[in-house]
N, C-alpha and C positions, 0 to 999 in steps of 0.2 A: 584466689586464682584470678587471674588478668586477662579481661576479654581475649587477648591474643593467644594465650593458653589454652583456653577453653576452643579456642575455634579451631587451635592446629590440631586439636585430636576428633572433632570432629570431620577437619579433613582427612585425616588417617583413617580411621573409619569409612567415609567413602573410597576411600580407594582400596582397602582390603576389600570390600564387597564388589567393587565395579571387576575387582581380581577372579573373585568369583561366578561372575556372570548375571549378578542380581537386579533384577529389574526397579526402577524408580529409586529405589534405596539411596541411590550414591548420589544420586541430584540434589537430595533431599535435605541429606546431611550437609552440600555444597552451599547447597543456597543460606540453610541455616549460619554456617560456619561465617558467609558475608553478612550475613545479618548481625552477627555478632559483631567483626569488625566494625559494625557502619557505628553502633551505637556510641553514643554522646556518656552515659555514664555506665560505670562499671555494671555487668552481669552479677558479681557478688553483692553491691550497694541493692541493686532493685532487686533481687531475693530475699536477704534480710529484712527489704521492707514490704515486700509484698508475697515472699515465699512461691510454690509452684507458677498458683495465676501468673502470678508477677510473669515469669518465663515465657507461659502461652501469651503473652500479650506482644512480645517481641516477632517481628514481621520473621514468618517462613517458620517458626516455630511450635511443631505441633506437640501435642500431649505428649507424647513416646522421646522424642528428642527432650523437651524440656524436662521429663523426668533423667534421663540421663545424663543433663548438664546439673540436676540436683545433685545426685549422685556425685559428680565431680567436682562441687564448690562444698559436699558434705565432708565426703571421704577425700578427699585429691586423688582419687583413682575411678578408676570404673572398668567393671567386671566386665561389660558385652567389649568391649575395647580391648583387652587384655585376653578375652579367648579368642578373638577375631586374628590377634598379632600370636597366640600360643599355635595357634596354625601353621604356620605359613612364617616363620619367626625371622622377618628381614628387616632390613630397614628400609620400608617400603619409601619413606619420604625420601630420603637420601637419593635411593635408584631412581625414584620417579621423576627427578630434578635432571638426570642424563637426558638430552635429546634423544628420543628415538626408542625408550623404556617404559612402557606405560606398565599399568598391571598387571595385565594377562600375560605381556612377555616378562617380567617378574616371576610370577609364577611359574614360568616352564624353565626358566632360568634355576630355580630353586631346586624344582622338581628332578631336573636333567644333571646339573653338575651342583648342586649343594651352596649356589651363591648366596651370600647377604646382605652382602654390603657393595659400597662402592670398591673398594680394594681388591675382592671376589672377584669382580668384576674385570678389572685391568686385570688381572693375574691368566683369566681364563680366556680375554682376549689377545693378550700375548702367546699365548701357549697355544693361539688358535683354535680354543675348544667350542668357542661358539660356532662356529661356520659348518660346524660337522653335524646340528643340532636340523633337523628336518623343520623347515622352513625359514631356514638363515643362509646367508649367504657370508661371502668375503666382505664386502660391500659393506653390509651390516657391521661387521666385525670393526670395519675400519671407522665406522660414522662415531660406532659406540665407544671407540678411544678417539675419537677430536672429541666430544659432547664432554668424556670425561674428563679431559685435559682441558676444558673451557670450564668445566665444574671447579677443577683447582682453583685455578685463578679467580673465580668470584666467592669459593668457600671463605666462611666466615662472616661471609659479608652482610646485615640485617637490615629489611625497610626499616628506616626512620619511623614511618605512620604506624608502624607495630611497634615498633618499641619505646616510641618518645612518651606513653601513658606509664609504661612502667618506670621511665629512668625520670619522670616529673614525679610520680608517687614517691620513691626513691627519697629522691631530691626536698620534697615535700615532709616526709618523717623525720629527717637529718634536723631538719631546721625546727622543728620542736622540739628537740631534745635540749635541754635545760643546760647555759651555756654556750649555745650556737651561734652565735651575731649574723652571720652570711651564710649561706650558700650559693654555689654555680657549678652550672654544667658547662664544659670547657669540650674543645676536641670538634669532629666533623657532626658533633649534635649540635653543637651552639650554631655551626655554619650552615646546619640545615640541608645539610646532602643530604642526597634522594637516598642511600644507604650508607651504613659504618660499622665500621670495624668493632670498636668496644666505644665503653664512655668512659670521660673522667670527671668527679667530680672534686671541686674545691671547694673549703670551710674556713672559715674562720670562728677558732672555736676556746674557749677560756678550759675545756676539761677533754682533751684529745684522746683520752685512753677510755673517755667513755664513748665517744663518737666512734674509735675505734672496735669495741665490743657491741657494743650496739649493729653497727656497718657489717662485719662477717657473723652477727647471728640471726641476719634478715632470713626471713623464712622461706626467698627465694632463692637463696646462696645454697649451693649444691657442692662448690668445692673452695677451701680458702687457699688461693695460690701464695697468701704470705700476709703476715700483719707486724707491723710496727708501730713505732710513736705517734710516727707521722705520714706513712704512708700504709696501706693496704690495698692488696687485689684479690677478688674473687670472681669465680664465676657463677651466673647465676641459670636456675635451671631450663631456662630457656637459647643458653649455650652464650649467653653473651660475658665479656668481660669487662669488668670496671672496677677502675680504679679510684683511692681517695686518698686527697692529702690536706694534712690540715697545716694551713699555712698562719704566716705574722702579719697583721694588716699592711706595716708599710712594704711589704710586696706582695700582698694580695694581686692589686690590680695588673703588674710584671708577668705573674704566675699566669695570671687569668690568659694574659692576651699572648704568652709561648705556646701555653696548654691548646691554646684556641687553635693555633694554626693559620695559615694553614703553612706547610715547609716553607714553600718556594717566596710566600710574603717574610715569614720571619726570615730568612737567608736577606731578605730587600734591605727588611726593617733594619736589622743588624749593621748591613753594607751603611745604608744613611746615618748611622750612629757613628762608624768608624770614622767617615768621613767629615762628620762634627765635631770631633775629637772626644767622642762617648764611647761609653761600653753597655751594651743592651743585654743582658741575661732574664732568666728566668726570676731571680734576684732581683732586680729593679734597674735603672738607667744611669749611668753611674761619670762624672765626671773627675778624672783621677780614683780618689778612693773615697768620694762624698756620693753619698746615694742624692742624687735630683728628681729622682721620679720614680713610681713605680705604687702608690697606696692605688690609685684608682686607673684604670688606663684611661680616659684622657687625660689624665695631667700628663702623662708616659708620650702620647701622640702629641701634645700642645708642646711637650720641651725639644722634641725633633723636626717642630715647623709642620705639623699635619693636622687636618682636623680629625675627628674620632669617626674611624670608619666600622661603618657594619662587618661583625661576622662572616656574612653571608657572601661579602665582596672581596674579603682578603685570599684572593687567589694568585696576588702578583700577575694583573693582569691590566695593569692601568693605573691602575686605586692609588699607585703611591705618585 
């Protein structure tokens, strides 16, 4: 399990208790759950090497918690976790992400009309059944559908700083695998937005059906949305999606720099291709029907007159 795993159920845990009314408890688990994030190497590396101590020794981490994060690098589960959610059986994280929801109104939410989720939720604000609940008003009613129409539009959406440990671990087993010459993570990770949507990553690989088997039998792949030759998508159990393709070196680098992104530069890049009398795909750089460019991206940016630009800056926002 992956520090970011471990910390989100220790936030869940503070917040079923804070639901509760429990004194100190939920700060505790809080503080812990940042202490996990903060660290530099993985929660499962320094208990295999150092077992419980190992755990007390990480800042905010007392006896009681570190046992309970044994528990959940032992078993991938944990018991006080799962009676605390057998309670009260919501999706407390989900609700607690609406403005204006914390956990005690969760709870009366539960308690009063049977909510659990966010969709409970819209449902029973529509039908106005909240405002009728003693201590709610219209008011409330109305906050809690914009909170959850603003929750749409960022669903899906993951911090970067959570998830780039796992999608480099990832990334990092792919390329051991016997056979692998390359890999790269492509997409709004490579660019390094503050959040994203899924990853994708690309191979270049001499035995693709084993990178394939390998890729949807990771032990964090929760559901295989599809697998083939050459491409594959799964989800992984921390809700994210990614994808892999294992590509032919001389359009590796082509691959690389579409996959990259971001739109509004490829629609550019493309435009200054047409206008050189090129053809820009994901395939490679193409004059007439002779491939010119495309094994490495800059050789791709040096045959359209550009120097090789950061990731980070391909926003179509100057850069070309």
């Amino acid at each position: 399990m992956k520090n970011v795993e471990v910390a989100g159920t220790l936030r869940k845990i503070a917040l079923f208790l804070e639901m509760d009314e429990v004194s100190f408890k939920p700060r505790a688990y809080e503080r812990a759950a940042a202490s996990l994030e903060a660290l530099e190497e993985e929660v499962e590396e320094l208990y295999s090497k150092g077992g419980l101590k190992a755990l007390m020794q990480i800042p905010r981490v007392g006896r009681r918690i570190a046992e309970k994060i044994e528990e959940l690098l032992r078993t991938r589960t944990l018991q006080y976790y799962e009676d605390l959610k057998n309670q009260v059986p919501v999706d407390i994280e989900g609700l607690s992400r609406i403005e204006g929801i914390g956990p005690k109104t969760i709870k009366v939410l539960w308690q009063k009309l049977k909510i659990r989720n966010i969709d409970d939720l819209e449902k029973a604000a529509h039908a106005q059944q909240i405002r009728r609940l003693s201590g709610f008003k219209e008011k409330t009613e109305q906050n809690i559908l914009k909170g959850i129409a603003f929750a749409k539009m960022s669903r899906g959406r993951f911090i970067l700083g959570f998830t780039l440990p796992i999608i480099r671990d990832i990334k990092d087993r792919l390329r051991a695998l016997p056979g692998v010459k390359k890999v790269s993570v492509a997409g709004s990770v490579r660019r390094m937005k503050e959040t994203i949507g899924d990853a994708d990553v690309l191979v270049i690989s001499e035995k693709p059906n084993d990178v394939m088997d390998f890729f949807v039998s990771m032990p964090e792949v929760i559901n295989v949305m599809g697998k083939g030759e050459t491409k594959s998508s799964v989800k992984l159990k921390m809700g994210l999606d990614v994808d892999i393709r294992v590509l032919p070196e001389d359009s590796f680098g082509s691959a690389l720099q579409y996959f990259t992104g971001s739109k509004d530069h490829n629609i550019a890049l493309r435009r200054l291709a047409r206008e050189k009398g090129l053809r820009l795909s994901e395939y490679g750089l193409f004059q007439g029907t002779e491939q010119i460019a495309g094994r490495t991206e800059t050789e791709l940016y040096e045959k359209l007159g550009l120097p090789w630009i950061p990731p980070e800056l391909r926003e179509n926002r100057g850069e070309l």
